[in-house]
C-alpha positions in Angstrom: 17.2 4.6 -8.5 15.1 1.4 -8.9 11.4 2.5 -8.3 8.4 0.6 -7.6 4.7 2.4 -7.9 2.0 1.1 -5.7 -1.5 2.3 -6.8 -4.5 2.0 -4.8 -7.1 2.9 -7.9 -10.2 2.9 -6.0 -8.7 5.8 -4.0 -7.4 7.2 -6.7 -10.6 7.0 -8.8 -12.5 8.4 -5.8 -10.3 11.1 -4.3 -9.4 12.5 -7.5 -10.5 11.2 -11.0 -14.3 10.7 -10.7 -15.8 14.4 -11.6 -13.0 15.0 -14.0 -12.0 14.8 -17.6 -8.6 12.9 -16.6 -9.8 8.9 -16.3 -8.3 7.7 -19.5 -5.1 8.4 -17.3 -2.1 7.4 -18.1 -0.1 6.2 -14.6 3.3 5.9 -16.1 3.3 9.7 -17.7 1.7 10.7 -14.1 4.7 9.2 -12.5 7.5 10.6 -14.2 5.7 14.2 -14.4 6.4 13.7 -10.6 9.1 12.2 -9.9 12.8 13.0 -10.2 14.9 12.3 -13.2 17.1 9.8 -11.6 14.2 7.7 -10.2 13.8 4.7 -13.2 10.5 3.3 -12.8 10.7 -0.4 -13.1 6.9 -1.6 -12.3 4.0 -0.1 -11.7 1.5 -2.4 -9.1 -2.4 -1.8 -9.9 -4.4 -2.5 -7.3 -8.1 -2.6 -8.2 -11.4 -4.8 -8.1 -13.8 -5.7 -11.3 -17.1 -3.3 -10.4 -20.7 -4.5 -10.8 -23.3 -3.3 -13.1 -26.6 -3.3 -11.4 -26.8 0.1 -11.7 -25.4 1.0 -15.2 -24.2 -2.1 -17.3 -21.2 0.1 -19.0 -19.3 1.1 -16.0 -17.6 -2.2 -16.1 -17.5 -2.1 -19.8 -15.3 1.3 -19.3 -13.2 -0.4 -16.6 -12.6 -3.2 -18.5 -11.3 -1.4 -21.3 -9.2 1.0 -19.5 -7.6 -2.1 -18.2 -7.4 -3.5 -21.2 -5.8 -0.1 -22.3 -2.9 0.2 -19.8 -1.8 -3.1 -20.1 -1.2 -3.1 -23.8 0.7 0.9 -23.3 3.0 0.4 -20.4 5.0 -2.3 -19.9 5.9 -1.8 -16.6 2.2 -2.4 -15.7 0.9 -5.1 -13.1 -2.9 -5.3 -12.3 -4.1 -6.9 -9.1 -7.3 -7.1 -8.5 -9.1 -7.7 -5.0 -12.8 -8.5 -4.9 -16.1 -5.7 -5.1 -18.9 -6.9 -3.0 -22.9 -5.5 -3.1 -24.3 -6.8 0.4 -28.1 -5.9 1.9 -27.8 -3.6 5.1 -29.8 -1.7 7.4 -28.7 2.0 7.9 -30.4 4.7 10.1 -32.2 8.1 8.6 -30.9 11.2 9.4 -34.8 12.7 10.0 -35.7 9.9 12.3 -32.1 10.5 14.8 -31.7 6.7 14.3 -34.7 5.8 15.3 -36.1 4.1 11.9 -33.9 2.3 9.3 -33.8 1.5 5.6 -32.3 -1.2 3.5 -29.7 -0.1 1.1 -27.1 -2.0 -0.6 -23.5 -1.3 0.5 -21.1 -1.5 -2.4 -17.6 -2.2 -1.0 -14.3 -2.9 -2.5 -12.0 -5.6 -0.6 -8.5 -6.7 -0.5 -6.8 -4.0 -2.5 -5.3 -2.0 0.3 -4.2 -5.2 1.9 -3.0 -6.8 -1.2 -1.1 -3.2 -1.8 0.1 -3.2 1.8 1.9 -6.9 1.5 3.4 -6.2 -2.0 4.8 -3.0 -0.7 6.5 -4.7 2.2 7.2 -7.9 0.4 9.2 -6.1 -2.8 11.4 -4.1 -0.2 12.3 -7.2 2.1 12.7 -9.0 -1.6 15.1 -5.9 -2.2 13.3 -5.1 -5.6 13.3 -1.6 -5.0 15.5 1.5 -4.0 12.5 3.9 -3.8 8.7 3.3 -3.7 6.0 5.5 -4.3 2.6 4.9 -2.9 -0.8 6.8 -5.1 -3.4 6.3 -1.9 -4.5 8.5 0.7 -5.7 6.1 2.6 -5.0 5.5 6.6 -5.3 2.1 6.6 -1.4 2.1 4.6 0.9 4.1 7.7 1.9 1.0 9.3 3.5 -1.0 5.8 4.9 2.7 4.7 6.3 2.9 8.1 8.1 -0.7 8.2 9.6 0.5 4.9 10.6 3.5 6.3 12.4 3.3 9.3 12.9 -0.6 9.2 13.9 -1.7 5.9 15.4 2.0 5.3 13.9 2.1 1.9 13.0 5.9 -0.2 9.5 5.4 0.2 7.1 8.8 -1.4 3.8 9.5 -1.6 1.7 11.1 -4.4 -1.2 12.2 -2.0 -4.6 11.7 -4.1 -6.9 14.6 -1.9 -4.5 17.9 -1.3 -7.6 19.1 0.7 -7.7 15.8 3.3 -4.5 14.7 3.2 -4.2 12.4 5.7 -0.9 13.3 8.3 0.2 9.9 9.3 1.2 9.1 6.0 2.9 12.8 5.2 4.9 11.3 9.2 6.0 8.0 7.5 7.1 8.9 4.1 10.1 10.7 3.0 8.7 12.6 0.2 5.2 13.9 -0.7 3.7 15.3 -4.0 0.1 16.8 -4.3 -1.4 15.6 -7.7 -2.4 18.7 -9.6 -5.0 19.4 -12.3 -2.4 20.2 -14.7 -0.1 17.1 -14.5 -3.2 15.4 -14.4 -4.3 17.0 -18.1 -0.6 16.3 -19.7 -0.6 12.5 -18.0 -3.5 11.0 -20.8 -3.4 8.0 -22.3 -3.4 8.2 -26.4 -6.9 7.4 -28.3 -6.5 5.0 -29.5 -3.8 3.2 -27.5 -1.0 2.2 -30.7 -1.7 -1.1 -32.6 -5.2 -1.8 -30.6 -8.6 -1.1 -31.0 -9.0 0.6 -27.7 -10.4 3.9 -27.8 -11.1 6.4 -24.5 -14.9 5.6 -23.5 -17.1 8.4 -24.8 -18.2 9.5 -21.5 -14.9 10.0 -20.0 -13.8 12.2 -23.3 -12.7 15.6 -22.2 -15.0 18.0 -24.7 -17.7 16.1 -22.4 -17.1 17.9 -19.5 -17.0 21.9 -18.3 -15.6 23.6 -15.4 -18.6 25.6 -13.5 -17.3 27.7 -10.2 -14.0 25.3 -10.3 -15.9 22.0 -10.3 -15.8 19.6 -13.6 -19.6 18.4 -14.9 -20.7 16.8 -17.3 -21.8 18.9 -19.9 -25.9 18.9 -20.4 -26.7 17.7 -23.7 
């Protein structure tokens, strides 16, 4: 069965990778942890924006590289990347009931569920795939996985990226569902370094740099 992987990575990244060990993931191991022998993965869709730096210069360094990384390891890899915007806002306090405001910036990623949304539907009308899987769990997504679903009559599966807040209207409109566990998530890691490059795991996101304290992963205090 011809399968086509749709990954929204800032919802991934959020929901499930951020206060872990597991970011020098790799997707393609993930997948076929997850999925059934006759699904044959034939491309893996990347959605994703470049981050900022203001804050900490090497958090796009480590994107960047894992990027860099996943290309070079699996084939099957396509990376499309939306835009990350900062933007100046006005927000209320919680002590003043709304009554004075702050400025903050607003860090926001755009165009990757979109862009995921119309590759989704546009590679099933295109007939490229038998099944699809979508790595989100984001609302925003029932409608395309519904179209794929009940109009284009597609397999269509969903590897749910919060088991705590999984969200039920995407559960409604897919015909499959798999919870992402901590252990498929430890046996799914990408090789340091990745074969014939130079690319190595960024030190900070390096297992032995992290311990599990009352079932939550932290950075380990140096």
């Amino acid at each position: 069965m011809r399968t086509y992987i749709y990954v929204d990575a800032y919802n991934l990244y959020y929901r499930q990778l951020k206060s872990t060990p597991y970011k020098w993931l790799d997707l393609k191991k993930l997948c076929t942890i997850l999925l059934k022998p006759q699904n044959t993965i034939v491309k893996i869709k990347y959605f994703t924006a470049r981050i900022n730096g203001d804050w900490d210069i090497s958090k796009p360094l480590r994107q960047d590289i894992y990027l860099q990384a996943i290309k070079a390891y699996i084939p099957e890899i396509e990376i499309i990347e939306g835009e990350y915007k900062c933007r100046n806002i006005f927000m209320p306090t919680v002590e003043s009931k709304g009554k004075k405001f702050v400025k903050i910036i607003k860090s926001e990623e755009k165009g990757s569920d979109v862009n995921l949304a119309v590759n989704l539907l546009h590679d099933g009308w295109s007939g490229c795939y038998d099944c699809a899987v979508v790595i989100s769990n984001d609302s925003d997504l029932k409608e395309s996985l519904k179209i794929v679903k009940n109009e284009l009559k597609r397999v269509i599966g969903l590897f749910i990226t919060d088991s705590k807040n999984a969200v039920k209207s995407l559960i409604d409109n897919s015909h499959f569902q798999k919870h992402i566990r901590e252990n498929v998530l430890e046996s799914s890691l990408l090789p340091s370094p990745i074969p014939n490059t130079n690319l190595y795991c960024p030190d900070k996101w390096k297992p032995n740099k992290y311990e599990k304290i009352g079932g939550v992963w932290e950075k380990k205090k140096i």
